[in-house]
C-alpha positions in Angstrom: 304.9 33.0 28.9 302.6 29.5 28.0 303.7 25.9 28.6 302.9 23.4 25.3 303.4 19.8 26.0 305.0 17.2 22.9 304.3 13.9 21.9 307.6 12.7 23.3 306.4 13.6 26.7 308.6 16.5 27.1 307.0 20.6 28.6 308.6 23.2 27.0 308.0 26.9 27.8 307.1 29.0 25.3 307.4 33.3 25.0 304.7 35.2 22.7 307.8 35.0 20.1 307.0 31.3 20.2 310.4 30.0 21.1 310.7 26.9 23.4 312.8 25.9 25.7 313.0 22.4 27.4 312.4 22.3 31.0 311.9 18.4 31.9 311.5 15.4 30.0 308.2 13.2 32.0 307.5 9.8 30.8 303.6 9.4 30.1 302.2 6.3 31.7 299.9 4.6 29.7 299.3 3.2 26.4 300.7 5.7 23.3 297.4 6.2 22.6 296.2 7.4 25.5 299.9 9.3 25.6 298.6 10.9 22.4 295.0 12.1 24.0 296.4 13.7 26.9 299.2 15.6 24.6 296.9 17.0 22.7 294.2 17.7 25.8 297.8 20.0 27.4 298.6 21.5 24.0 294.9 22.6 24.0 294.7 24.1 27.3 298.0 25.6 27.4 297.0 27.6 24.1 293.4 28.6 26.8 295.9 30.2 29.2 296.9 34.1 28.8 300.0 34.6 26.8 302.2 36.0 29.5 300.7 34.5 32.6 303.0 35.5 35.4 304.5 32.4 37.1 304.1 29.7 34.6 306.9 27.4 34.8 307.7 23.2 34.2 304.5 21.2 34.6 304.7 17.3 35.6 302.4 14.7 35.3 300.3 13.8 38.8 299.9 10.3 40.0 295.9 10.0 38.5 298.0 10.5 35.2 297.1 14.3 34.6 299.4 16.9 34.2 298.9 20.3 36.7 300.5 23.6 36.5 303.7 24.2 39.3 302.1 27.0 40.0 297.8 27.2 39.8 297.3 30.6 41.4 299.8 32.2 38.6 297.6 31.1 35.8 294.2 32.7 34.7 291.7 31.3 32.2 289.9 32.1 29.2 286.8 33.8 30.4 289.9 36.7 32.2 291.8 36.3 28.7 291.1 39.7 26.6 290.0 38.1 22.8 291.5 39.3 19.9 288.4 40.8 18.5 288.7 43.3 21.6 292.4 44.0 21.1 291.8 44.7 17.3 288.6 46.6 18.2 290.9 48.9 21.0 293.6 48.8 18.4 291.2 50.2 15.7 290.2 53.3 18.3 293.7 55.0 18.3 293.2 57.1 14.9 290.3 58.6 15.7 291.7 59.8 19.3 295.1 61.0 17.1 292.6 63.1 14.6 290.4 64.3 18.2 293.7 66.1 19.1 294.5 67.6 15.9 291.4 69.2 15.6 291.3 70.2 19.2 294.9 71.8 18.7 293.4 73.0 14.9 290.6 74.6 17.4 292.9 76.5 20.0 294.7 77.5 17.2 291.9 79.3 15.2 291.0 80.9 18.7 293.9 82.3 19.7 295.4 83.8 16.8 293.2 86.9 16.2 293.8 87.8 20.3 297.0 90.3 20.4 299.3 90.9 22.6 300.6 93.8 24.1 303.7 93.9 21.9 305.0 95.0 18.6 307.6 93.0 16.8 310.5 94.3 15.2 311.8 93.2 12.0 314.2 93.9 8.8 312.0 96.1 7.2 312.7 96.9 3.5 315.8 98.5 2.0 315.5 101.7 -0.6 318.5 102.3 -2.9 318.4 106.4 -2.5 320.5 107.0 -5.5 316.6 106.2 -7.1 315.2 108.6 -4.7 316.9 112.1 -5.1 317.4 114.1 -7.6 318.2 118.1 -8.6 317.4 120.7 -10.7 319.2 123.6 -12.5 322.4 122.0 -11.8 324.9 119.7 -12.7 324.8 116.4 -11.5 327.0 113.0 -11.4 326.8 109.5 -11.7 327.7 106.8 -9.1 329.5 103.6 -9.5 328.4 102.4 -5.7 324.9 103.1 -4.1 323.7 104.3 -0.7 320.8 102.3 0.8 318.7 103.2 3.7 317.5 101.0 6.4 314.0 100.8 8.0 312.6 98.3 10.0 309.2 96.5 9.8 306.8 96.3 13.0 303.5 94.1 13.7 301.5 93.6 16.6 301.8 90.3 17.5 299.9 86.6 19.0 300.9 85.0 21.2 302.7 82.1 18.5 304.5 85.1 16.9 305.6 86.4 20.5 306.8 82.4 20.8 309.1 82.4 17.3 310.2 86.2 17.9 311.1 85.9 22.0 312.9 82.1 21.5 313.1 81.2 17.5 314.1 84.1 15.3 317.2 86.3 16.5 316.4 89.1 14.1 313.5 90.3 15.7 312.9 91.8 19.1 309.8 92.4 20.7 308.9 96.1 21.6 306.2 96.8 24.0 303.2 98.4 22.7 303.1 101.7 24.9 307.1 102.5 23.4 305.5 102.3 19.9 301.7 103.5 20.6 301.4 104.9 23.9 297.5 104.7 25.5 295.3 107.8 23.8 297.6 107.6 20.5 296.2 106.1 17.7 297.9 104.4 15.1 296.5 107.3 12.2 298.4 109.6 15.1 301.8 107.7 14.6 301.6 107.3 11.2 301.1 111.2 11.0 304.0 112.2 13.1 306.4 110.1 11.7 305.8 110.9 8.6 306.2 114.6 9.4 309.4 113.4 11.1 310.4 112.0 7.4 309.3 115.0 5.7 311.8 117.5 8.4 314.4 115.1 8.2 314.2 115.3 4.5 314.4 119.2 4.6 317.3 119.2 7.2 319.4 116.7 4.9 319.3 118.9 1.8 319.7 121.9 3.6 323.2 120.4 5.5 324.4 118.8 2.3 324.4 122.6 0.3 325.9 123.9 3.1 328.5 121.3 3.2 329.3 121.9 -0.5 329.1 125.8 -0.1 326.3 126.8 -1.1 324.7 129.9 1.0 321.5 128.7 2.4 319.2 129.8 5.3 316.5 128.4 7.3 314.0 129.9 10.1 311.4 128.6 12.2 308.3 130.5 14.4 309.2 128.0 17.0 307.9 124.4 17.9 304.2 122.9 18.1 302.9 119.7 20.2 301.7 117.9 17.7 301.5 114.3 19.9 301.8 114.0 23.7 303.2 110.4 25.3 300.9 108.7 28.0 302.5 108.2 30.9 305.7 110.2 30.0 306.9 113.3 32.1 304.4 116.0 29.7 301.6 114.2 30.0 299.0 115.9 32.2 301.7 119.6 31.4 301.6 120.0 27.8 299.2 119.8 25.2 298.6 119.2 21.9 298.4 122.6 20.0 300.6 123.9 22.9 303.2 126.4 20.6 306.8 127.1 22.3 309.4 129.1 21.8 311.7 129.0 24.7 313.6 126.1 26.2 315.5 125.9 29.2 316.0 129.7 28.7 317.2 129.1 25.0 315.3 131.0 21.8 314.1 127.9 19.4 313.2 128.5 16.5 312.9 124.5 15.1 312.3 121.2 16.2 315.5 120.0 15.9 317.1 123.0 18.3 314.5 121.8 20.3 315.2 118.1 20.9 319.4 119.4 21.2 318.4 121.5 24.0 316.7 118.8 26.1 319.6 116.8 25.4 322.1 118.6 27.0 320.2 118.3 30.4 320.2 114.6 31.7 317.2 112.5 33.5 315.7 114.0 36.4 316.8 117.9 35.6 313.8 120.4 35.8 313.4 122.6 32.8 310.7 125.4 31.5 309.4 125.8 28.8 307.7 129.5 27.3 305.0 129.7 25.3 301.1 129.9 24.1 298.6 128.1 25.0 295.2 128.9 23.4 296.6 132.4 22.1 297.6 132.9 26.0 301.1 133.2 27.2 301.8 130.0 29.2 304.7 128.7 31.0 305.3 125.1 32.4 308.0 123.3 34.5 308.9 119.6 33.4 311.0 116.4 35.1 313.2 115.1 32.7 312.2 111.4 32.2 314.6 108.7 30.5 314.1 108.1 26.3 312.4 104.4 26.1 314.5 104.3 22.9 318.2 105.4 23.5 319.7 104.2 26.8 320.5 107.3 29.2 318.7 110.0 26.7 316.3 112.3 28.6 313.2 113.3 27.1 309.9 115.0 27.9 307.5 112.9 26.1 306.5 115.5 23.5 306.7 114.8 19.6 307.7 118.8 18.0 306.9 119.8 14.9 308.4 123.2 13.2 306.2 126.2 13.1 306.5 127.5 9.4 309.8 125.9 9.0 310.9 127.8 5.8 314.2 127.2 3.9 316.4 129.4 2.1 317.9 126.8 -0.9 319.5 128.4 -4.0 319.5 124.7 -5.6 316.1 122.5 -6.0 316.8 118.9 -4.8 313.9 116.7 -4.5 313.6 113.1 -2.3 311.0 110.7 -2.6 310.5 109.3 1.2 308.5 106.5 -0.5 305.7 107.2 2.5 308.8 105.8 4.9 308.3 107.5 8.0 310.4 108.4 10.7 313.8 110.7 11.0 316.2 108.1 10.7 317.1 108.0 7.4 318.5 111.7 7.8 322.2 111.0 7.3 321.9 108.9 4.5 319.9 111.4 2.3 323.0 113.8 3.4 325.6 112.0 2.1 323.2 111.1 -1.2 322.7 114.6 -1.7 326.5 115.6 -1.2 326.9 112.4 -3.9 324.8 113.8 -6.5 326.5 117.1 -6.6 329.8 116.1 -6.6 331.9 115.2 -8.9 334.1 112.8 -6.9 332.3 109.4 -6.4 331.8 109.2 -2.2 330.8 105.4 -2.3 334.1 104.7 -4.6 331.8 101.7 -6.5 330.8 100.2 -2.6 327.2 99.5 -1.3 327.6 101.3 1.7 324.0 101.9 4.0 323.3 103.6 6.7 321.1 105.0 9.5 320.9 108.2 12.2 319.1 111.5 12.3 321.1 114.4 11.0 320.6 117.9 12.6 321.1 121.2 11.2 324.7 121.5 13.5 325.4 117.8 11.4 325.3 116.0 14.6 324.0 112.3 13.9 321.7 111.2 16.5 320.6 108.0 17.4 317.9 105.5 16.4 315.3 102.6 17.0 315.7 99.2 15.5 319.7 99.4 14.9 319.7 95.6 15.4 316.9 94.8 12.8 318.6 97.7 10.5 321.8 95.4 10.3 320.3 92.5 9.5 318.6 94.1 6.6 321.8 95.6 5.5 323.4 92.0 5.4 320.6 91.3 3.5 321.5 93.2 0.8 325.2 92.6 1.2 326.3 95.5 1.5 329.9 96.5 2.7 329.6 99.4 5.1 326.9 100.0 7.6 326.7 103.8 9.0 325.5 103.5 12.7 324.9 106.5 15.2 327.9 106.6 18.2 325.3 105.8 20.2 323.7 102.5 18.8 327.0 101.1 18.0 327.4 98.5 20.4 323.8 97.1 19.8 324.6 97.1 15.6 327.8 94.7 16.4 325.4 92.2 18.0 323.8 92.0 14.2 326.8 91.8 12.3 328.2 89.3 10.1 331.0 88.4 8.6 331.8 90.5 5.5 330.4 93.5 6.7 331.8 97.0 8.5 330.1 98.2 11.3 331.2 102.1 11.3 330.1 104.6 14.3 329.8 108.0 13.6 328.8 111.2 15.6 329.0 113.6 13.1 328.8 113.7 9.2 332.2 114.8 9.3 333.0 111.4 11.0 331.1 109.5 7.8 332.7 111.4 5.2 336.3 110.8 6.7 335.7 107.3 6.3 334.5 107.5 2.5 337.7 109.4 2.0 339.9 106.6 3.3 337.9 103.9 1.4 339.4 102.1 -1.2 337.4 102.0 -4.0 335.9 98.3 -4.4 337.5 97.5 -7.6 341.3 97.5 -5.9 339.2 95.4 -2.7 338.0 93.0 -5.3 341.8 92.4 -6.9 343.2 92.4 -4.0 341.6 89.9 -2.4 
């Protein structure tokens, strides 16, 4: 607030938007001239006192003839007045303090990204159209209107900004900790390895399922299982070693990997089991706790990954897949049912993109997977119709699905093929709807 004296004799208090407002009208004694003089001397000094001076109200004239502020102590004078070259010099500070923080934020950034966390991050990984990937010889084959895809998932370690968007900004992906995917001791050469060999089984139990579904007579046999990777902190480690060679579980004769892993399944966590075998060309016999699977709720495991010693199969038709370097057992199922596809006359998929995931033993039991969630979203992705999900993972797939899209559980391959069988075929689906 400032006061501003007229000509006319009458105080007006002014605002910094420099409206007035009358307060009191004050005849000036004196002759017009000298009016004049002392006008001008109150315009002058009310422009000397701070623009918003607490407690400036009406002024009046005294009785010597000069006018005084109601209020003296409210008022402060020039020398306390900030000047306008020091506001615009404060005002011309405030881009150089905004570009400080940028570069200070820029800073933090650039330091912080290399440093990892102990997380992975799990993601729709890429989709391969298997029709593309399998294929026979010395027999007759058949085309498909529709096309089976199989999932995978992608997985990164992660900073602590990608741990930010994954845990609060991106519902697709879930964070895994690092010791479920590398465990302490493993190295990432040692994952890649095993799960490729897991590709590279899966792919041999498919083909050898999918003859036998068709009828073919087909064989298989196995000198029993070999630790190929032990997990840190799981139930073996410290009992079995790499190299360790089995061939009895639980009292049972195994002759694969896959008889393996259904035999510690049928025990549940905390059951005591033994396992017979050599151990640097030495017989060797251990007893191990059942601990629970990091991976599928309520699963018991020992903490081993099996491979098949001389796993040798008796095929009377040559089918070859292409795993693309995908690793992993997951894609077992699908391969059957591409396999079965191939050689068969009738059209399974009925013109439908129809994906799937789950392991597939040699009994055709589907078992379950990692990453169901991510798997989903990729098969939206895609837009495919049908999604094939392991009994087990089912409830986790629904939280992934989208309109448009079936979510179907299955616990055997007879379960999948049932539903093929009852599928309209996608032209009647289009006219009808």
């Amino acid at each position: 607030m400032y006061g501003v004296g007229t000509a006319d004799g009458v105080w007006l208090e002014g605002r910094a938007d420099r409206s007035y407002v009358e307060v009191e009208a004050v005849a000036l004694q004196g002759p017009a001239s000298d009016q004049q003089a002392m006008t001008g001397s109150l315009f002058a000094r009310a422009l000397r006192l701070r623009v918003g001076a607490p407690g400036l109200r009406s002024c009046k004239p005294s009785s010597s003839g000069i006018t005084q502020q109601a209020d003296p102590s409210s008022t402060r004078l020039m020398n306390e007045t900030p000047t306008i070259e020091a506001t615009r010099e404060r005002g011309a500070r405030w881009p150089y303090g905004l570009a400080i923080g940028f570069l200070a934020i820029g800073l933090l950034v650039l330091l912080l990204w290399p440093v990892k966390l102990p997380y992975f991050a799990m993601s729709p990984g890429p989709v391969e159209a298997v029709t593309d990937l399998v294929t026979a010889s010395d027999v007759e084959t058949f085309e498909s209107d529709g096309e089976f895809f199989l999932l995978t998932v992608s997985l990164r370690e992660v900073n602590a900004f990608e741990w930010f968007e994954a845990q609060f900004l991106d519902d697709r992906v879930d964070l895994v900790a690092r010791e479920v995917i590398r465990p302490s001791g493993v190295s990432q050469e040692d994952v890649t390895r095993s799960n490729l060999a897991a590709m590279d089984e899966s792919i041999d139990t498919a083909i050898f399922v999918a003859l036998g579904r068709l009828g073919y007579d087909v064989g298989f046999a196995g000198e029993g299982v070999e630790v190929i990777q032990v997990v840190e902190g799981a139930p073996a480690d410290g009992m079995l070693e790499v190299g360790d060679r089995y061939t009895i579980i639980a009292g049972v004769e195994i002759q694969t990997s896959d008889q393996a892993a259904e035999v510690i399944r049928s025990f549940g966590i905390g059951d005591t089991i033994t396992l017979n075998g050599i151990r640097a060309g030495e017989p060797f016999e251990v007893e191990i706790t059942l601990g629970p699977h990091p991976d599928i709720e309520g699963a018991p495991m020992v903490g081993v990954v099996f491979d098949t010693v001389n796993l040798s199969l008796d095929l009377p038709v040559v089918v070859n897949v292409d795993s693309r370097n995908i690793g992993g057992p997951s894609a077992g199922m699908t391969y059957t049912l591409s396999v079965i596809n191939l050689l068969t006359p009738d059209d399974l998929t009925k013109g439908h993109v129809i994906a799937g995931t789950g392991t597939i033993r040699f009994d055709e039991t589907v078992g379950a997977v990692g990453g169901v969630r991510q798997k989903v979203f990729a098969a939206r992705g895609i837009g495919a119709d049908v999604v094939f999900v392991p009994t087990a993972n089912y409830e986790d797939a629904l939280t992934a699905a989208g309109d448009g899209i079936e979510i179907v559980p299955v616990a055997t391959l007879q379960d999948a093929l049932d539903f093929l069988a009852a599928l309209q075929p996608a032209s009647l689906v289009a006219a009808s709807g």
